[in-house]
C-alpha positions in Angstrom: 15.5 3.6 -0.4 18.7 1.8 0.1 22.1 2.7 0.6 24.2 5.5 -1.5 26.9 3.3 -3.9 29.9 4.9 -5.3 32.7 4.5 -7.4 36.3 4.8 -5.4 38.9 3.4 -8.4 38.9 2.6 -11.9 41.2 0.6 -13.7 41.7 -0.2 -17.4 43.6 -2.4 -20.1 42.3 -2.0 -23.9 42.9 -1.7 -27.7 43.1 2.1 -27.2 45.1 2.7 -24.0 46.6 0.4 -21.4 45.4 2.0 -18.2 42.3 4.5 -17.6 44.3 7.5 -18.4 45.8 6.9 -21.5 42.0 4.9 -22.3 40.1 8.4 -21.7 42.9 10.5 -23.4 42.2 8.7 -27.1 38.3 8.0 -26.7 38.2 12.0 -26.7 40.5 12.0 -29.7 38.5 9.7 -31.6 41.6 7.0 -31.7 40.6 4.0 -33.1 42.5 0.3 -31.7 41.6 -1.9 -35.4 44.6 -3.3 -37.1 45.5 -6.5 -38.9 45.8 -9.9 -36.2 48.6 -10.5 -35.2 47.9 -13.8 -32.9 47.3 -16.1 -35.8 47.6 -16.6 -39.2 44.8 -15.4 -40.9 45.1 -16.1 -44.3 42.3 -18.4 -44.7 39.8 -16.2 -42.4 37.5 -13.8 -43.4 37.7 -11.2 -40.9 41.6 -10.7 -40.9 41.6 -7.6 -38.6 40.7 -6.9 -34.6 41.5 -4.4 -31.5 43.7 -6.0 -30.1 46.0 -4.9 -26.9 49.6 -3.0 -28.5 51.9 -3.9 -25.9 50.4 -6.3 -23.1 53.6 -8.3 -21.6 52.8 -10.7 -18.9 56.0 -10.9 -17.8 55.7 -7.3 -16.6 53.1 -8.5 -14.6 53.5 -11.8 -13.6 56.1 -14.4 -12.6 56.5 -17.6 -14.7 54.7 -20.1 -12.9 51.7 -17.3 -13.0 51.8 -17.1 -16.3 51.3 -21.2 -16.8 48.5 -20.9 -14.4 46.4 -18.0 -15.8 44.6 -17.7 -18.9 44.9 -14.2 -20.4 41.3 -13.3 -19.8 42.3 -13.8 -16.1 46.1 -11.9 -16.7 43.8 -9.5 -18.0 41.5 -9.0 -15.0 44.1 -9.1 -12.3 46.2 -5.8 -14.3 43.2 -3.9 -14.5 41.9 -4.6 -11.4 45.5 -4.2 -9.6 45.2 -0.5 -11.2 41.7 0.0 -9.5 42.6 -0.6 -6.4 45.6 1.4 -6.3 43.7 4.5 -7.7 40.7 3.8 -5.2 43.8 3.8 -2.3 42.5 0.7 -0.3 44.7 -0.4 2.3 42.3 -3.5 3.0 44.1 -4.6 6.3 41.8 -1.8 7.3 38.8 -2.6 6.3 36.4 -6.0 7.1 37.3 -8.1 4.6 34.1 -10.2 4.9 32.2 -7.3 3.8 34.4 -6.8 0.7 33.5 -9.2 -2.3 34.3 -9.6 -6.3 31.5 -9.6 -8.9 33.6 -10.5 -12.1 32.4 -11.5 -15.5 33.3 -12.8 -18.9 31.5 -14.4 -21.4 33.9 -16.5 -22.8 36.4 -17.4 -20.0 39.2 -18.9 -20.6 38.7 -19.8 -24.6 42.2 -19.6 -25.2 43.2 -22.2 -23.3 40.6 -24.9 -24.7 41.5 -24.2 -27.9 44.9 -24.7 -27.8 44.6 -27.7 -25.2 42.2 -29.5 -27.8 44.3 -28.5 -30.6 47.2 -30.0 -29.4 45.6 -33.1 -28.0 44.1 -33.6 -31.3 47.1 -33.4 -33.2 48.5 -36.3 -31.6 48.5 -39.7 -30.8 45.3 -40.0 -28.3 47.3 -39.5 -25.5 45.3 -36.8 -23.0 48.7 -34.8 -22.1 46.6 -31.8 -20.3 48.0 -28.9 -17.7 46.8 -29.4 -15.0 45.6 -26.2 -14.6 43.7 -26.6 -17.6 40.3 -27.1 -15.4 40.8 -23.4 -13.5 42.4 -21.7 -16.8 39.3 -21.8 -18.5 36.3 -22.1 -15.9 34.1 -18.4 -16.7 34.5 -17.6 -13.0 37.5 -18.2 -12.3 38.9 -14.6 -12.3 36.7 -13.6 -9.9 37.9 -16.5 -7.6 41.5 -15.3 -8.5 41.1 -11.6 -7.6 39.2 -12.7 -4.3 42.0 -14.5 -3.2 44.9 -12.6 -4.0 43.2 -9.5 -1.5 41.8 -11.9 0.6 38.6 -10.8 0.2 35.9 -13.4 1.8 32.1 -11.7 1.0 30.5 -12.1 -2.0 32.0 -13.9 -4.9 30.7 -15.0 -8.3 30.5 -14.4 -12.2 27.3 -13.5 -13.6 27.9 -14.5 -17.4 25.1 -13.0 -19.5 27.3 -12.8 -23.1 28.0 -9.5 -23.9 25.6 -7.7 -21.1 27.7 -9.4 -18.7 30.1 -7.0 -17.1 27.5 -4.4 -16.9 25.2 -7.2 -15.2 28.2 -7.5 -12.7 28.5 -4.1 -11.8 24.8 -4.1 -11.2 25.2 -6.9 -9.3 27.9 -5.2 -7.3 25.4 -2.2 -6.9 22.2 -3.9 -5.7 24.3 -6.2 -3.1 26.6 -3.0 -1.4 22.7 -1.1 -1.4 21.0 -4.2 0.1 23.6 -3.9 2.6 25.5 -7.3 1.7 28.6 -5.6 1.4 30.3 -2.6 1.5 32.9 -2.6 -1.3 32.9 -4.9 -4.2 35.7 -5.2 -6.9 33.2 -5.3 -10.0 34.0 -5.8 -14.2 34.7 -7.6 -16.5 37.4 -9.6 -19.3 37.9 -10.8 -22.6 40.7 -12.4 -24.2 38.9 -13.7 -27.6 41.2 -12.6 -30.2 42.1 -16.6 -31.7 40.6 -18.7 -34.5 37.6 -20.1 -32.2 36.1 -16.7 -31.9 36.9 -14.8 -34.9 35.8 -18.3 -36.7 32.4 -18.6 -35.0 31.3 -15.1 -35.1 32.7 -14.8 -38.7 30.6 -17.8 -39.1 27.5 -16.1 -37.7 28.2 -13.3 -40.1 28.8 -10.9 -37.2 32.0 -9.6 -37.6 33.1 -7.1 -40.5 35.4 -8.0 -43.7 36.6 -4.3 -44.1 39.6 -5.7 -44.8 40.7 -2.6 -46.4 40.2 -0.6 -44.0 40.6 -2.2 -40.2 40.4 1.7 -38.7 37.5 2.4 -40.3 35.6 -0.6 -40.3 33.3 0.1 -36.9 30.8 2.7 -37.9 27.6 2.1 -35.7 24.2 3.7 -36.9 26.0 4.0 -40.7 24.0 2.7 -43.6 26.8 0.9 -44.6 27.8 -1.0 -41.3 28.8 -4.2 -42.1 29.8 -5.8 -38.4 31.4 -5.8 -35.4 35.6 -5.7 -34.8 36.7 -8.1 -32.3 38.1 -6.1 -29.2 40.4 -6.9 -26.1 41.0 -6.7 -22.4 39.2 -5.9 -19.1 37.8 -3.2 -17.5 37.8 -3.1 -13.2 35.5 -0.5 -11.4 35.8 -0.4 -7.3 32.3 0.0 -6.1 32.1 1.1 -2.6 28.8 2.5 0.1 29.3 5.9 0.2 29.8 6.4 4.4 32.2 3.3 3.5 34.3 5.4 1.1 34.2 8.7 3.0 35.5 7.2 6.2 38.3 6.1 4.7 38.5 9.1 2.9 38.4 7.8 -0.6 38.4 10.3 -3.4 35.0 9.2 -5.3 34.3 9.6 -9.2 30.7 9.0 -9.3 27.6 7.3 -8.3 25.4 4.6 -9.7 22.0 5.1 -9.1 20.2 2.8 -10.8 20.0 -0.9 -13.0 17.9 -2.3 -15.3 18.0 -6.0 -16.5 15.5 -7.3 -19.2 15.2 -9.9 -21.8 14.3 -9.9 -25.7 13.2 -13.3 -25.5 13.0 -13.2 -28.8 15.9 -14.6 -30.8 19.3 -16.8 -30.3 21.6 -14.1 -31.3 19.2 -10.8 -32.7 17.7 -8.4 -30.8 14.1 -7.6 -31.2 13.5 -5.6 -34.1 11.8 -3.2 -32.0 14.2 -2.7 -28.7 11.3 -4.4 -26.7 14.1 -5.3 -24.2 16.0 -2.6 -24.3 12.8 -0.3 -23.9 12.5 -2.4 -20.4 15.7 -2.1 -19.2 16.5 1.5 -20.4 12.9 2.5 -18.3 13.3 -0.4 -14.8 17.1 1.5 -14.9 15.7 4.7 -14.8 12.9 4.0 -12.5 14.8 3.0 -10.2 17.1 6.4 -9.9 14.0 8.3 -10.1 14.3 10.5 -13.0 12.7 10.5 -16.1 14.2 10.2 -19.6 14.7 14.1 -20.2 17.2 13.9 -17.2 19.8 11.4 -19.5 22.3 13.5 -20.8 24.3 10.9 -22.5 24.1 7.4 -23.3 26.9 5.4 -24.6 25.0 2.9 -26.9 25.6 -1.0 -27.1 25.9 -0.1 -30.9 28.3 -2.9 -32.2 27.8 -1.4 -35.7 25.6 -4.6 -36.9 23.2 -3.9 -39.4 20.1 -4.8 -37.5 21.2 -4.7 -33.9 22.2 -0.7 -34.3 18.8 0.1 -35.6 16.5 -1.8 -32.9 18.6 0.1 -30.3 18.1 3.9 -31.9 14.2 2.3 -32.2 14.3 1.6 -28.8 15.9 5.1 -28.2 12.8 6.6 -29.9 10.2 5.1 -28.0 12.0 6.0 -24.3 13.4 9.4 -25.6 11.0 10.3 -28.2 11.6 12.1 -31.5 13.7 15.5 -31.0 15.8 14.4 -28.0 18.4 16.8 -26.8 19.7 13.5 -25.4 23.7 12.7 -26.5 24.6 9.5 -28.2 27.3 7.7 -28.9 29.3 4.5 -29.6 32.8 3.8 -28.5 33.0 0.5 -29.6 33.8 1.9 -33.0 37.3 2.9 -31.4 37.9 0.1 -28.9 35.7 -2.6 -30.6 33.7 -4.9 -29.6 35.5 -6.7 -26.0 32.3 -8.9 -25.3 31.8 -9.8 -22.1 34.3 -6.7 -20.6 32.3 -3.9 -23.1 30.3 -3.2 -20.3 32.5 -2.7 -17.9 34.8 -0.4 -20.3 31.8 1.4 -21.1 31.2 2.1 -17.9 34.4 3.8 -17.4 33.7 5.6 -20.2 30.4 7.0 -18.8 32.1 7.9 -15.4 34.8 10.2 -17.0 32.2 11.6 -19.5 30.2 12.8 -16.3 33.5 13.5 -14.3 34.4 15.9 -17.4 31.4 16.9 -18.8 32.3 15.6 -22.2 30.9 13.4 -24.4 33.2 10.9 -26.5 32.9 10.5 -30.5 31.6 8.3 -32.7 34.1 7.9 -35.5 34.0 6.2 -38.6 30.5 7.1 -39.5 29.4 9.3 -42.2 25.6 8.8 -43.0 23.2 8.0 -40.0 20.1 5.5 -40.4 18.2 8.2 -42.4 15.0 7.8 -39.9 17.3 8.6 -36.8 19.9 11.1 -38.1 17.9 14.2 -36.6 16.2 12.5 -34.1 19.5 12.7 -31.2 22.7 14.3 -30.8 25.1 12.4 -32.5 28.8 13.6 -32.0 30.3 12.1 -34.9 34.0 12.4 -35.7 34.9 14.8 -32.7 33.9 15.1 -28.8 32.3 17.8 -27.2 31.6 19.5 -24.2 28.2 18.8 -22.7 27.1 19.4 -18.8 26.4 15.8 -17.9 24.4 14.8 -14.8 23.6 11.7 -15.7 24.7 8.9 -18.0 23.4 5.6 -19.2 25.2 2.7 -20.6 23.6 0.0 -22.7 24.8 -3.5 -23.3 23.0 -6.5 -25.1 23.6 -9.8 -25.1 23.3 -13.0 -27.2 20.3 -14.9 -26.0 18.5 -12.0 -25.8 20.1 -10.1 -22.3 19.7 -6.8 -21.6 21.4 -4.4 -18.9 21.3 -0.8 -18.7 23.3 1.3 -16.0 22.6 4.7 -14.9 25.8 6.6 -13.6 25.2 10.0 -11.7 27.8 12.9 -11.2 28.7 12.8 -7.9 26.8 15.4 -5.2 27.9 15.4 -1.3 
């Protein structure tokens, strides 16, 4: 068995609250972050609508010349991780730096930045008229590079990019390397800053995204009949991750544990999941294997559920076949508050599943009205409104284009 890992600081920056507080305080009341863009012009698009971030200001965060260096998927990461480690308390000129790392991800990087780079080298003459910081603005990893050195952490560094699996990948990254005693506190999560016409094109493109025009707030209804797609979503989620003598020495206040991670693959399709969850079945069971419990210990899972029409369903079929039919087991999807932040749902999530079993409560779904008829008595769905629930453990699932899977198991904390 390898060492205890635990969760010393959160930190948060998304559609529905700009730091973990404010985050937790509208996923219980069912608050949803859709509204028209407002980054582009999107008359001619077919999705005209996303969760983006209200009142994000770089300028409260950064100077100038920080602000020409950093794409906002990496403004993104250093806020919420700057939150994190202030609520985790690290001082780290007292702790050995060399066994303190960053395992950040992001599945599109800095996709801002090459768009508007290419845009406006292709609306001139020829002339290549780059930033110079336009190699390190949009390299994936960079973030993780950038929060690394800014607390001068020198242990293990990289971004593990697995689409939209990828910041729960990184936080079981984090996990497996402070448990094979590689490190004793890693900075782990994830960012997103995809909110421009390359994303919402493409995915509109791969028919992913719904044209609820009508309706932007309730346009994210995972497991409904009448799901029609994804919302684009926002931000960064930052999670400290710590050994647990590590964080009681120091006398860190600590939220949870994690006690377990499972990583599989569909290898099935480009973009679908397999009809039947085969992945998810794998890492749903390796993640639970490896805490040691069996599947009538979950209490709550907060589901990828990105409210597409087939990737909802092979998820609740993969439910069935860990869970089984009748499951007292709670489910639900906050993407259809926050939508959908890609490569930072994960690590959002996460959080999410750490204040569930911190407060034994389990968030909404909202938006959806009439369950995939096959599944609607088959789970607990709290639909509409949160409730109380005693919550040992917690899962959370995240797929990923090309066929990723990573599932997280989150304990509540015992001494």
């Amino acid at each position: 068995m390898g060492r205890r890992v635990v969760i010393t600081g959160l930190g948060a920056l998304t559609p529905i609250g700009e730091d973990v507080s404010s985050f937790w305080t509208n996923l219980k009341k069912g608050t949803s972050g859709a509204a028209p863009i407002t980054k582009f012009d999107t008359d001619k698009f077919k999705a005209k609508f996303a969760c983006e971030l209200k009142s994000y200001d770089p300028t409260l965060f950064f100077d100038r010349k920080e602000v020409r260096k950093y794409d906002l998927f990496s403004q993104y990461a250093l806020v919420s991780v700057e939150e994190a480690v202030k609520d985790a308390s690290i001082n780290f000129e007292n702790i050995n730096k060399t066994r303190a790392g960053v395992i950040w991800g992001s599945g599109n990087g800095g996709i801002q930045t090459f768009q508007d780079q290419m845009m406006e080298f292709c609306s001139g003459d020829g002339t290549p008229r780059f930033t110079p910081y336009f190699i390190p603005r949009i390299l994936v990893d960079i973030a993780s590079g950038i929060i690394s050195i800014k607390y001068g952490l020198q242990g293990v560094n990289f971004c593990p990019v697995s689409a939209c699996a990828t910041s729960n990948t990184a936080l079981i990254e984090a996990f497996n390397y402070i448990k094979w005693d590689k490190a004793d506190l890693i900075i782990s999560g994830g960012s997103e800053a995809a909110i421009n016409e390359s994303a919402i094109g493409g995915f509109s493109s791969a028919r992913a995204l719904s044209t609820n025009n009508d309706d932007p707030q309730g346009a994210s209804k995972p497991f409904d009949v009448d799901r029609d797609g994804f919302v684009m979503g926002e931000g960064a989620g930052a999670l400290i991750i710590e050994e647990y003598e590590h964080a009681k020495k120091r006398g860190a206040k600590i939220y949870a544990e994690i006690v377990g991670g499972g990583m599989a693959a569909d290898a099935y399709h480009l973009t679908g999941t397999h009809p039947e969850g085969d992945g998810a079945v794998l890492g749903m069971e390796e993640a639970m294997r490896e805490a040691g419990i069996n599947s009538s210990d979950i209490d709550y899972i907060n589901m990828h559920a990105t409210s597409t029409p087939l990737g909802d369903k092979s998820e609740l079929i993969a439910a069935k076949r860990v869970f089984g039919e009748n499951s007292e087991v709670s489910i639900s999807a906050t993407k259809s508050m926050t939508g959908h932040l890609l490569g930072a749902a994960g690590a959002i999530e996460a959080i999410a599943c750490v204040k569930s079993v911190q407060h034994d409560f389990v968030p909404p779904t909202i938006n959806t009205k009439n369950i995939e008829p096959d599944f609607a008595n088959m789970f607990d769905f709290p639909l509409g409104k949160g409730r109380q629930k005693t919550i040992q453990y917690a899962m959370s699932n995240t797929f990923g284009f090309g066929g990723h899977i990573a599932s997280l198991i989150i304990k509540k904390i015992q001494d």
